[in-house]
Backbone as CSV, one residue per row, in Angstrom:
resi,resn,N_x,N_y,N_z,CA_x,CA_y,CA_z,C_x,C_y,C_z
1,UNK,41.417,-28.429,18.130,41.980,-27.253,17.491,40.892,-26.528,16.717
2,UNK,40.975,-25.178,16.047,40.168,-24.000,15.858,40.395,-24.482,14.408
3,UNK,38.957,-24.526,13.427,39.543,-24.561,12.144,39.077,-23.262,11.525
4,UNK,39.402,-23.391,10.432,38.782,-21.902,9.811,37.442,-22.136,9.110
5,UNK,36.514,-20.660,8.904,35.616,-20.768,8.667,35.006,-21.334,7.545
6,UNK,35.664,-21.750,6.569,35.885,-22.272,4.837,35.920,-23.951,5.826
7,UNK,36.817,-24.471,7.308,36.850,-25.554,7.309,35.497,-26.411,7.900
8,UNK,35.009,-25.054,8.362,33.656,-25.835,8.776,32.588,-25.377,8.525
9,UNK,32.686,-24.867,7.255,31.624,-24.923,6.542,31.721,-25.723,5.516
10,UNK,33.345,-26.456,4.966,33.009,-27.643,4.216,32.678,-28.865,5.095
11,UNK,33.120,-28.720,6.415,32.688,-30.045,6.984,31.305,-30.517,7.543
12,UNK,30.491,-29.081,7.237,29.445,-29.602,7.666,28.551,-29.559,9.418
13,UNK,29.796,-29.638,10.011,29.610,-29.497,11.691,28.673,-28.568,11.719
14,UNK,29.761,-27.052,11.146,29.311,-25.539,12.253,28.201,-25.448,11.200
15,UNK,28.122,-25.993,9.651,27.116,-25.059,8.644,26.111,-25.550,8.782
16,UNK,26.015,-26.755,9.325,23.961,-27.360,8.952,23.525,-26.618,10.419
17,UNK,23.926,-26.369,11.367,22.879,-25.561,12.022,22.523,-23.786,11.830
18,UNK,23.549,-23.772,11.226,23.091,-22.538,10.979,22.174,-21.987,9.720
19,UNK,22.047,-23.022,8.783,21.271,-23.470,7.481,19.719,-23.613,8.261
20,UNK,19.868,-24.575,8.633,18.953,-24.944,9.437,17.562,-24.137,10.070
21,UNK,19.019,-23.204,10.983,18.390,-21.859,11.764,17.855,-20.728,10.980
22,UNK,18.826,-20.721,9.525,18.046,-19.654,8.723,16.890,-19.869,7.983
23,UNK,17.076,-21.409,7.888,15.484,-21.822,7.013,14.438,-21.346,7.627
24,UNK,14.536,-22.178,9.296,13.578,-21.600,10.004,13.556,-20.311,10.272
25,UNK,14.336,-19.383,10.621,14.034,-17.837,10.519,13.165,-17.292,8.980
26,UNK,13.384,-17.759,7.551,13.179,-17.525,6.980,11.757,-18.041,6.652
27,UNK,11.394,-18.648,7.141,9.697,-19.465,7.078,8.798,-18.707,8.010
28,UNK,9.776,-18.282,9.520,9.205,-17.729,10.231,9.038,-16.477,9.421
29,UNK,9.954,-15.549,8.584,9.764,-14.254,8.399,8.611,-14.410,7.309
30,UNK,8.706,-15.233,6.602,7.899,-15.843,5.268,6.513,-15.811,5.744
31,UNK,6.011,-16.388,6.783,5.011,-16.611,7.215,4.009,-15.241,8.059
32,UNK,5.078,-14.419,8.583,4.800,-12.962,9.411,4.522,-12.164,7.979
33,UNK,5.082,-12.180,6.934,4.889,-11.486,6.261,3.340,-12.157,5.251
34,UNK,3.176,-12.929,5.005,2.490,-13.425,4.412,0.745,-13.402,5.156
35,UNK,1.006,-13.626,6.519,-0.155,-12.918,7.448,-0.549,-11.156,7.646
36,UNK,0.679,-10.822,7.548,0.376,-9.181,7.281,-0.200,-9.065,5.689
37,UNK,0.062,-9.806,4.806,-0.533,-9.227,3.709,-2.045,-9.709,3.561
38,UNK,-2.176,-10.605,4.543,-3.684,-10.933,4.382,-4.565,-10.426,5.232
39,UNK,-3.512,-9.633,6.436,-4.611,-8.251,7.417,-4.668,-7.020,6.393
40,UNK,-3.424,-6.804,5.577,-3.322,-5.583,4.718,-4.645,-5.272,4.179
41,UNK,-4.821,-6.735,2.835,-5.896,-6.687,1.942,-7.189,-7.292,2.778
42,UNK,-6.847,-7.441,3.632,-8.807,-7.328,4.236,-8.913,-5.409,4.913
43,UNK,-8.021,-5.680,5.372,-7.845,-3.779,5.744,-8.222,-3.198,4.509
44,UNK,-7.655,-3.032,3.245,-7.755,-2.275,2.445,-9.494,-2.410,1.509
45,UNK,-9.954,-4.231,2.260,-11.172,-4.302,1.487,-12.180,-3.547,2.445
46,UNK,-12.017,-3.416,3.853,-12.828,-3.098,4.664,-12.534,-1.410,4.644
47,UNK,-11.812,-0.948,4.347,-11.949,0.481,4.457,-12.053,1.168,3.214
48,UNK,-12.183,0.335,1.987,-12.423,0.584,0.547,-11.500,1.984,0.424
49,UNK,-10.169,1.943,0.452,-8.929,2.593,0.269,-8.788,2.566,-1.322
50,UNK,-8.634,1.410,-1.807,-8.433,1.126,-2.852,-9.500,2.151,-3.827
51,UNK,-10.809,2.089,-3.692,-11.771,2.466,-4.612,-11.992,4.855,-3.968
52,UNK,-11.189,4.696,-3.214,-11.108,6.524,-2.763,-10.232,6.804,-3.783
53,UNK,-8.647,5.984,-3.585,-8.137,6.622,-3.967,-8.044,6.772,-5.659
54,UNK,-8.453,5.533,-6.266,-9.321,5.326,-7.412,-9.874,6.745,-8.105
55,UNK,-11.055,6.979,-7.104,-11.845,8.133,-7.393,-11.039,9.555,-7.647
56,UNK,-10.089,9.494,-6.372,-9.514,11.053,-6.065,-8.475,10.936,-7.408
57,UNK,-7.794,10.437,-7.809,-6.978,9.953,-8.909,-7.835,10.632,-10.093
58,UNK,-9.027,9.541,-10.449,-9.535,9.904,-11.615,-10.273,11.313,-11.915
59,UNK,-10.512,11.582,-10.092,-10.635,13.593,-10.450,-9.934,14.155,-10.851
60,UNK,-8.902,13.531,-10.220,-7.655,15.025,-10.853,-7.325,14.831,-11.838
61,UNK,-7.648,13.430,-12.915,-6.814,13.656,-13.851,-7.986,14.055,-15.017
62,UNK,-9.148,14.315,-14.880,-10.169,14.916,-15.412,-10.632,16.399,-15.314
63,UNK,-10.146,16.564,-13.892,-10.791,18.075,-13.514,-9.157,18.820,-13.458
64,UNK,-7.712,18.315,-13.698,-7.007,18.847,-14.047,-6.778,20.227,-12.885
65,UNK,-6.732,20.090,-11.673,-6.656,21.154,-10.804,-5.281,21.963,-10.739
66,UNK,-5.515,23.003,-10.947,-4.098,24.050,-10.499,-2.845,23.707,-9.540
67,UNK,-3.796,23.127,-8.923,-3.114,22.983,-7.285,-3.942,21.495,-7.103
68,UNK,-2.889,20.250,-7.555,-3.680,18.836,-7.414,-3.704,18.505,-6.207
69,UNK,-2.574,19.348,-5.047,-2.375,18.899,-3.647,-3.814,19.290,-2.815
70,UNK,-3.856,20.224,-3.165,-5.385,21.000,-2.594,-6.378,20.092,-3.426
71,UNK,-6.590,19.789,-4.519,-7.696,19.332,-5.075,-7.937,17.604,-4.408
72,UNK,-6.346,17.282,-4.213,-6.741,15.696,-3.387,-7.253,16.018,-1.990
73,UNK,-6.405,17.061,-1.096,-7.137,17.327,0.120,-8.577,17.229,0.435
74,UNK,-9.179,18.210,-0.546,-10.555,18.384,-0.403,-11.594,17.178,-1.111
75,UNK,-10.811,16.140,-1.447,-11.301,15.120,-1.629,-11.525,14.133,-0.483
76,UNK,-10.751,14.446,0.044,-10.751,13.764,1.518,-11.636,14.250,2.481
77,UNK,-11.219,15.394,2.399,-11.928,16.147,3.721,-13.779,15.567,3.288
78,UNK,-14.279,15.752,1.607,-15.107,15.056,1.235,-15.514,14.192,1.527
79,UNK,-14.544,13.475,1.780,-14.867,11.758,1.630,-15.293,11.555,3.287
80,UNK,-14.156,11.993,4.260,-14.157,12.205,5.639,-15.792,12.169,6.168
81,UNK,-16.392,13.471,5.770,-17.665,13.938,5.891,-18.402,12.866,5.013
82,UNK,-18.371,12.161,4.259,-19.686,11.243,3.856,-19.080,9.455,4.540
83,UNK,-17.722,9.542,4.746,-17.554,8.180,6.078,-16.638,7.635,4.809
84,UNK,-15.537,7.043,5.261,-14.745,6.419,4.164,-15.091,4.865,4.834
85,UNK,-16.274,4.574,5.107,-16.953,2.786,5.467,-17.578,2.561,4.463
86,UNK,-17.961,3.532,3.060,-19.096,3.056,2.482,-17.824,2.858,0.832
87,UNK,-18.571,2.097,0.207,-17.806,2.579,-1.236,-17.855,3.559,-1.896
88,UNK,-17.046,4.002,-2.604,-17.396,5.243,-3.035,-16.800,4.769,-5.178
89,UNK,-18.136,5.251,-5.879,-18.304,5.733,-6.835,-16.515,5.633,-7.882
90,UNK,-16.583,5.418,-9.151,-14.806,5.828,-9.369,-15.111,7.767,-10.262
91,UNK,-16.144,7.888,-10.221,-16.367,9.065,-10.518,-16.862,10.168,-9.653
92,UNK,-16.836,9.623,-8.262,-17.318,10.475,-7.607,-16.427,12.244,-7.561
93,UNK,-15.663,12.506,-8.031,-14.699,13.728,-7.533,-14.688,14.145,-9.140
94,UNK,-15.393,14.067,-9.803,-15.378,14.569,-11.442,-16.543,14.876,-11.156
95,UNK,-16.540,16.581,-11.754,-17.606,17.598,-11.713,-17.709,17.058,-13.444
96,UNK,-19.136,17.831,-13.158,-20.081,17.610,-14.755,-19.748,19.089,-15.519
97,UNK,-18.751,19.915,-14.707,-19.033,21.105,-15.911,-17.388,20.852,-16.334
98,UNK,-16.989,22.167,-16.819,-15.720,22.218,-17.525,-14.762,21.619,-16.878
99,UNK,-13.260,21.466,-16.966,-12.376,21.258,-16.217,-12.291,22.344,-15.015
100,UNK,-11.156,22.212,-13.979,-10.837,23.209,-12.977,-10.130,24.109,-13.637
101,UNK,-9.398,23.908,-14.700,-8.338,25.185,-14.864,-9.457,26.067,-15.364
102,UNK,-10.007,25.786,-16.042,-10.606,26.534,-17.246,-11.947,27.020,-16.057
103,UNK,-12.095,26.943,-14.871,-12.931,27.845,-14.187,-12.195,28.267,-13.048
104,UNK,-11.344,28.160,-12.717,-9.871,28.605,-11.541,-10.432,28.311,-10.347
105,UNK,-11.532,26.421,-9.628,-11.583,26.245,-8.791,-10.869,24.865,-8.634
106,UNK,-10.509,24.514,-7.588,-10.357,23.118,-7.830,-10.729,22.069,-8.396
């Protein structure tokens, strides 16, 4: 006979394989994820992501641009043209003269 789902999950039958099955799904997902975060951060050490966006950050919040969307763009397009393989500087995108507003360029 058919029991109900409360009856076999106190008895044990239908619930240990499916316990079972989720542990292992969950070790498996545990483990996929835990390998992606260690392609992530070698990705992010090998393309020095971390230390651009660092830089483009600490421009804008120094050079204060009108238009920060344009001022990150052309940080890139920057960066593009000198190779985003190398490290880059955390000051590289901070000009030595006034802020941007106060000369109306980026």
């Amino acid at each position: 006979s058919e029991g109900s789902v409360a009856d076999m999950a106190t008895s044990g039958s239908a619930a240990t394989p499916k316990k079972n099955s989720s542990t292992t799904v969950n070790k498996r997902f545990k483990s996929k994820v835990e390998s992606a975060l260690a392609r992530g951060k070698q990705f992010l050490a090998d393309t020095h992501l971390v230390q651009l966006l660092e830089a483009m950050l600490t421009g804008a919040m120094v050079q204060q641009p009108r238009d920060p969307i344009a001022f990150l763009q052309e940080c890139l397009v920057q960066a593009q043209k000198s190779g985003t393989k190398k490290e880059l500087a955390w000051d590289v995108f901070v000009r030595q003269s006034t802020s941007s507003r106060e000369e109306g360029e980026l």
